[in-house]
BAZATOR-716541 format. One line per 4 residues: number of its first residue (from 1); for each residue x, y, z of N, C-alpha, C. Coordinates in steps of 0.2 Angstrom, whole numbers, padded with zeros to 4 digits, always signed. Layout:
REM BAZATOR-716541
NUM) X:Y:Z:X:Y:Z:X:Y:Z  ... $
This chain:
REM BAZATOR-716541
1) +0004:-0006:+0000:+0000:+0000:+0000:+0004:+0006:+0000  +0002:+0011:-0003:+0005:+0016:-0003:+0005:+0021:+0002  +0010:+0026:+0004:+0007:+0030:+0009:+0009:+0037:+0007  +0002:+0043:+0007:+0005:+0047:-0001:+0006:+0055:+0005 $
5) +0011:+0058:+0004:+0013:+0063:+0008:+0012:+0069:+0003  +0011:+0074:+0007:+0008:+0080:+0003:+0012:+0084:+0003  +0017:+0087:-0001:+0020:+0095:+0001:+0016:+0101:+0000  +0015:+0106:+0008:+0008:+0110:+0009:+0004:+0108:+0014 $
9) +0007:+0109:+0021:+0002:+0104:+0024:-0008:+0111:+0026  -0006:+0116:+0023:-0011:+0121:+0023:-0015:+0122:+0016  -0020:+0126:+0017:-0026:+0129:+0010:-0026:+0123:+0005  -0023:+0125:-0001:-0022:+0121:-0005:-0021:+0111:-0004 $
13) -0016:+0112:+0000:-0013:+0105:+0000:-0021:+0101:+0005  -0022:+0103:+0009:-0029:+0101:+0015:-0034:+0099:+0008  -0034:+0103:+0003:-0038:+0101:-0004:-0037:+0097:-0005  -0031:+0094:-0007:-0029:+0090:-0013:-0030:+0084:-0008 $
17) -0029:+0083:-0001:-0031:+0079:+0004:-0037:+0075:+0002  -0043:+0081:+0001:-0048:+0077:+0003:-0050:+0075:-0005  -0049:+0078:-0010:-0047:+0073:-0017:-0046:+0068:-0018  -0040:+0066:-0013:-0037:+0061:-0012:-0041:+0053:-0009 $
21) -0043:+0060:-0003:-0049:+0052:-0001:-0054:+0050:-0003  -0057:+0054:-0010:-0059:+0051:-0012:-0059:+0048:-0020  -0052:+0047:-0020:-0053:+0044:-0025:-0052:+0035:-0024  -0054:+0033:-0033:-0055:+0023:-0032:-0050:+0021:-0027 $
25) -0048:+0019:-0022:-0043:+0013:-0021:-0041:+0016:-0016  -0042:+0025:-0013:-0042:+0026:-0007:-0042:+0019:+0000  -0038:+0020:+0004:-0041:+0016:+0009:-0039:+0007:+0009  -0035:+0004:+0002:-0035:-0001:-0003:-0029:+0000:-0003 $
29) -0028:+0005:-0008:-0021:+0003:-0012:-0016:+0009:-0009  -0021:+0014:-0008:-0015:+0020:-0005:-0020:+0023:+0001  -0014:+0027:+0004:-0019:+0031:+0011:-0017:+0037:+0011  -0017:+0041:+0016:-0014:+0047:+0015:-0008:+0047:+0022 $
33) -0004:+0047:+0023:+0001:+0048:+0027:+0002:+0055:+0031  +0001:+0061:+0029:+0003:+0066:+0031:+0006:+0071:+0027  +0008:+0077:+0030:+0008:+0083:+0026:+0016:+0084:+0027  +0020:+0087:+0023:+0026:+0092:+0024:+0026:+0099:+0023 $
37) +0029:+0102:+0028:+0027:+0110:+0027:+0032:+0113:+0033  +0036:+0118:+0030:+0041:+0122:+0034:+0036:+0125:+0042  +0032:+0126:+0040:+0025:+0132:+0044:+0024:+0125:+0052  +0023:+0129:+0058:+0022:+0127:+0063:+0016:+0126:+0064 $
41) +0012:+0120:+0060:+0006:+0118:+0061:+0002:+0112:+0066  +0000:+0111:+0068:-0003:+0109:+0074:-0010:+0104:+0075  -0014:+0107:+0072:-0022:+0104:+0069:-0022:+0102:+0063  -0030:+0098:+0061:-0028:+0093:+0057:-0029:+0085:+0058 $
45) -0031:+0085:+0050:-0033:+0076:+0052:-0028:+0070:+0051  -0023:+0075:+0048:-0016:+0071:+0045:-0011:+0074:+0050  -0005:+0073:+0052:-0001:+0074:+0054:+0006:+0078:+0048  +0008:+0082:+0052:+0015:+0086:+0047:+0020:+0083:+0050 $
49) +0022:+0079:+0046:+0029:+0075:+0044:+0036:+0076:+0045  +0037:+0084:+0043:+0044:+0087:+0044:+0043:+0092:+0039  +0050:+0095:+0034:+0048:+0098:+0030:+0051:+0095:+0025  +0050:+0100:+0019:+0048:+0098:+0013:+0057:+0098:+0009 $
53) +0061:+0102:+0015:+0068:+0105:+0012:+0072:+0095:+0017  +0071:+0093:+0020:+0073:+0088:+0025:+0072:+0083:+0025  +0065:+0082:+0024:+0061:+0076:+0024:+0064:+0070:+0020  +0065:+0064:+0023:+0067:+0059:+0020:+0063:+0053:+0017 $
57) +0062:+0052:+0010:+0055:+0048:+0011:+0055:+0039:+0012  +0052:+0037:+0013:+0053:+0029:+0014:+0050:+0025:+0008  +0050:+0019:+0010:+0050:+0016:+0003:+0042:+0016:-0001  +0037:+0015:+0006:+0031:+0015:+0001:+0029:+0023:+0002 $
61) +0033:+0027:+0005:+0031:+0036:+0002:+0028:+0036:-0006  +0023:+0042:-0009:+0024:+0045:-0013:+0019:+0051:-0013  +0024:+0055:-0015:+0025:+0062:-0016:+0016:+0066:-0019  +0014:+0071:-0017:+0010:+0076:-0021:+0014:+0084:-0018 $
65) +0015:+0087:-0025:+0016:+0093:-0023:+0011:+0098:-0023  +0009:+0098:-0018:+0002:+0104:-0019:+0005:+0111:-0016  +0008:+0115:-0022:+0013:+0121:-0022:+0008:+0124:-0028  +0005:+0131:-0027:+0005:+0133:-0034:+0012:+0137:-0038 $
69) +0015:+0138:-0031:+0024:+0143:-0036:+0026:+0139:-0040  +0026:+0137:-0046:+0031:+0134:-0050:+0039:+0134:-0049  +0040:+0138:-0046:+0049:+0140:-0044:+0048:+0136:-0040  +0042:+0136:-0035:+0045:+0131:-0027:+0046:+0125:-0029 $
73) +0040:+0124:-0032:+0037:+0117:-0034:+0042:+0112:-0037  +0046:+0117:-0042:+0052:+0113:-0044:+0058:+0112:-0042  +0058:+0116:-0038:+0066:+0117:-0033:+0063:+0109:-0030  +0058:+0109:-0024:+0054:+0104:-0021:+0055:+0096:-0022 $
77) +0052:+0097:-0027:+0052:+0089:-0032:+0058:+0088:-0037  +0062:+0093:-0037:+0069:+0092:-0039:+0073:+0086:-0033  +0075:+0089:-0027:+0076:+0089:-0023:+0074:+0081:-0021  +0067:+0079:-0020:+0063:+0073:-0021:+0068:+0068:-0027 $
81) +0066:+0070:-0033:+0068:+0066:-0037:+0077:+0064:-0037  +0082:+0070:-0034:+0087:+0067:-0033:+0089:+0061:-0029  +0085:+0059:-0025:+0083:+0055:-0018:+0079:+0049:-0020  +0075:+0049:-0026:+0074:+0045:-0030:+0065:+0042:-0026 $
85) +0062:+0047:-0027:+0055:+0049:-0023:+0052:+0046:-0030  +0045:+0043:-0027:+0041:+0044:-0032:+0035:+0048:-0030  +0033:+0049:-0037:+0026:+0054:-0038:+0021:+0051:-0038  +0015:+0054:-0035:+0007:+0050:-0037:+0003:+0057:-0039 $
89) -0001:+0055:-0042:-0006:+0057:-0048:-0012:+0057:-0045  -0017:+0065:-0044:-0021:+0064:-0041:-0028:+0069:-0046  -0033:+0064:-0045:-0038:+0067:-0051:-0044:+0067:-0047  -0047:+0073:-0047:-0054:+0074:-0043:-0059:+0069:-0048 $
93) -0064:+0066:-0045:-0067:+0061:-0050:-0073:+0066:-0053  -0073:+0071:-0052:-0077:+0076:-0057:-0073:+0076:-0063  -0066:+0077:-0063:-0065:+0078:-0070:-0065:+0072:-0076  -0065:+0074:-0082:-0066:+0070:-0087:-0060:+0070:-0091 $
97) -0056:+0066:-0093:-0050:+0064:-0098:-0051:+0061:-0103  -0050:+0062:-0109:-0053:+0058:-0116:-0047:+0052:-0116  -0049:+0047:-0118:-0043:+0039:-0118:-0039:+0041:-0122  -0036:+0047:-0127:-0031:+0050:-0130:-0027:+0053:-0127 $
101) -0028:+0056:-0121:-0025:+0062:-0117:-0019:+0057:-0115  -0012:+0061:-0115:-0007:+0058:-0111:-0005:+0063:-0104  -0003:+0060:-0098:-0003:+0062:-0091:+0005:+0062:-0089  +0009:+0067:-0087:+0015:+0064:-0084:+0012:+0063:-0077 $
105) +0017:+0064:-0074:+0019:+0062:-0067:+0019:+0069:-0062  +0015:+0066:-0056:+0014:+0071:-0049:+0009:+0075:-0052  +0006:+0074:-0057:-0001:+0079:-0059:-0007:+0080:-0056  -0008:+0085:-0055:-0015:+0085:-0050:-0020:+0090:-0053 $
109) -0026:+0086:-0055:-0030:+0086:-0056:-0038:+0091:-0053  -0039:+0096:-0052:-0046:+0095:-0048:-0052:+0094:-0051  -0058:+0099:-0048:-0065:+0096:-0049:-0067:+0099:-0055  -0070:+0096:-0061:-0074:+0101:-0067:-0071:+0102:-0069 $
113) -0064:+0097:-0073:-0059:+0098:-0079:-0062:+0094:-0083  -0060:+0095:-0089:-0060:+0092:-0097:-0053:+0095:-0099  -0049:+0087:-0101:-0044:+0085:-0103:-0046:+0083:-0110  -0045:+0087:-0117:-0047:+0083:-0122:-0042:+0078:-0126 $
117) -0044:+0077:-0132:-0042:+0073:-0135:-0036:+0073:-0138  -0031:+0070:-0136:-0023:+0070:-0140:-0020:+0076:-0137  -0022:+0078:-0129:-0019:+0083:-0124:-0014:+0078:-0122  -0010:+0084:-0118:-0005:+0080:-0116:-0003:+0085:-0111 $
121) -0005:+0080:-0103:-0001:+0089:-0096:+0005:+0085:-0096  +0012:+0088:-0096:+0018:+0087:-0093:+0020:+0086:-0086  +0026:+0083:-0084:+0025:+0082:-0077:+0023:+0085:-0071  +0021:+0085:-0068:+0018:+0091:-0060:+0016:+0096:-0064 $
125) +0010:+0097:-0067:+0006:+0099:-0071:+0002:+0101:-0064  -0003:+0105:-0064:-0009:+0106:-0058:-0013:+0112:-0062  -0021:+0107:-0062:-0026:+0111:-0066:-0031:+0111:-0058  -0032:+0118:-0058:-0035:+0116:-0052:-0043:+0117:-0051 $
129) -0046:+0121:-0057:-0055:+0118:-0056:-0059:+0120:-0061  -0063:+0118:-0064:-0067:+0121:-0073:-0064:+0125:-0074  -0060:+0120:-0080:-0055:+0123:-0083:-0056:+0117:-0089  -0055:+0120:-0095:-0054:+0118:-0101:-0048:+0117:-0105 $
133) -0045:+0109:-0108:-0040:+0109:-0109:-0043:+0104:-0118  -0042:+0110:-0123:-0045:+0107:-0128:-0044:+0101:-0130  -0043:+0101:-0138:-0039:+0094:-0141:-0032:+0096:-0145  -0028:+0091:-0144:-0020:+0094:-0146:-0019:+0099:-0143 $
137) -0017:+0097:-0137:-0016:+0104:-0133:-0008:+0101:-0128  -0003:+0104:-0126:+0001:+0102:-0123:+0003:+0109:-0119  +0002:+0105:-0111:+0004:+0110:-0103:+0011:+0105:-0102  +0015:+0113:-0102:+0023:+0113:-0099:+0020:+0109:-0093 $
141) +0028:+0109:-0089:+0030:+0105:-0084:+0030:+0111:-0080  +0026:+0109:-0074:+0026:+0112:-0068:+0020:+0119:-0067  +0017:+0121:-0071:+0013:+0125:-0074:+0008:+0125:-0070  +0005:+0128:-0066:-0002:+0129:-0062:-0007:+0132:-0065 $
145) -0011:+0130:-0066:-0017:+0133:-0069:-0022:+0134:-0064  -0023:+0140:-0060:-0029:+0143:-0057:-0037:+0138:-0060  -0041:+0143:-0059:-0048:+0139:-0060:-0050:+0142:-0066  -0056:+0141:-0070:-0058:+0143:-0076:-0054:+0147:-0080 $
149) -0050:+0143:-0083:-0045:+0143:-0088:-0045:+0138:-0094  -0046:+0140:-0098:-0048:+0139:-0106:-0044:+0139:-0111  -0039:+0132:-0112:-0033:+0132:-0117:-0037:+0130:-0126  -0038:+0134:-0128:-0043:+0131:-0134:-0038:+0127:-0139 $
153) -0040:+0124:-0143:-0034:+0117:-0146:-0029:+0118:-0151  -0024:+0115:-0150:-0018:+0116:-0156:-0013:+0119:-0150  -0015:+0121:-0143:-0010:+0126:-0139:-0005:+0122:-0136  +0000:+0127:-0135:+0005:+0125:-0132:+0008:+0130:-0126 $
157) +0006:+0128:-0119:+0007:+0130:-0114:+0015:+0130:-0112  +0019:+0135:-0110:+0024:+0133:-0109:+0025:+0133:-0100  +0032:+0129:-0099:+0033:+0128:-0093:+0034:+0131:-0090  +0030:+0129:-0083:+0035:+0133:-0075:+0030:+0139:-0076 $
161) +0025:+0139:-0079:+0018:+0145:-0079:+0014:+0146:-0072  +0012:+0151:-0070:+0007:+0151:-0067:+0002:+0156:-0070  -0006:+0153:-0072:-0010:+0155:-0076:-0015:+0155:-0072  -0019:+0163:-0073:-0023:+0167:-0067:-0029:+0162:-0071 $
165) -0033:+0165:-0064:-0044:+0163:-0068:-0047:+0166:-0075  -0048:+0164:-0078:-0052:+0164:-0081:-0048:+0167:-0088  -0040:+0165:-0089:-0036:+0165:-0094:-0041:+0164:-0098  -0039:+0165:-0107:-0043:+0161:-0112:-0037:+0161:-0116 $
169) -0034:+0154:-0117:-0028:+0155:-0123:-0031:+0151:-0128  -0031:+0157:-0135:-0034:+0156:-0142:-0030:+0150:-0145  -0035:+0147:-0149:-0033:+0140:-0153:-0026:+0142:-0156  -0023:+0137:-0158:-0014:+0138:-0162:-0012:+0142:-0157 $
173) -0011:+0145:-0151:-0006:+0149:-0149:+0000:+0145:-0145  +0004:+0149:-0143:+0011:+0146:-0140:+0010:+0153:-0132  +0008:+0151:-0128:+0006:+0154:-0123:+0012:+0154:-0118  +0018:+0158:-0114:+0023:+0160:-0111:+0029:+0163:-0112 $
């Protein structure tokens, strides 16, 4: 079984938490272990770990970075990966993915997405809520996407962005 650690033990990350529990295999195949976060936190259903600069993971760890910084996010999971961390993939069961779509690693998904056809999010990609990702469409690495955000098709989102509410990037564009 897995035991999945959240860098973020606040706002956000508390989210990605309860996404987590409910997704298929919650409870089965993985659990939640607890949060990492520099912040002197205390309360809470999950316990905080240590921090996210320290932290040493063990074997059935795997990682969610729920960072909107891009810079943090990838300094963080750099860090992880030299350590030889694995990622887990967490998809609000609202959102919809066409069997086309290709997914990297450490992505996190929230509620009220559409992933279309022959899209493709790069690694620690985070779409975070009704948002639109048309067809042929490909999100950089590390890229946060706010809520109602609209990549219309043929885009090419580039990396290490962070993209406000209610962006609208026009079809064929090269957005960063």
């Amino acid at each position: 079984m897995l035991n999945i650690v959240i860098i973020n033990g606040l706002g956000f990350g508390r989210e990605v938490a309860s996404w987590i529990k409910l997704m298929p295999g919650y409870g089965k195949d993985f659990i939640l272990k607890g949060f990492l976060d520099d912040r002197q936190i205390t309360d809470g259903e999950f316990p905080i770990l240590g921090t996210a600069s320290t932290y040493l993971p063990e074997n059935n760890d795997s990682l969610v970075c729920a960072l909107s910084d891009p810079k943090l996010k990838k300094e963080y999971i750099t860090r992880f990966q030299n350590l030889k961390a694995s990622f887990f993939n967490c998809f609000h069961q609202t959102s919809f993915f066409d069997s086309s779509a290709k997914i990297g690693t450490g992505v996190i998904v929230g509620p009220f997405n559409t992933i279309s056809t022959n899209s493709e999010l790069m690694d620690f990609v985070c779409i975070y809520g009704h948002s639109k990702i048309g067809h042929d469409c490909k999100i950089g690495q590390y890229t946060f996407m706010e809520s109602h955000v609209s990549v219309d098709g043929n885009s090419l989102v580039k990396e290490e962005l962070y993209i406000h509410s209610f962006t609208k990037i026009q079809k064929n564009s090269i957005y960063g």
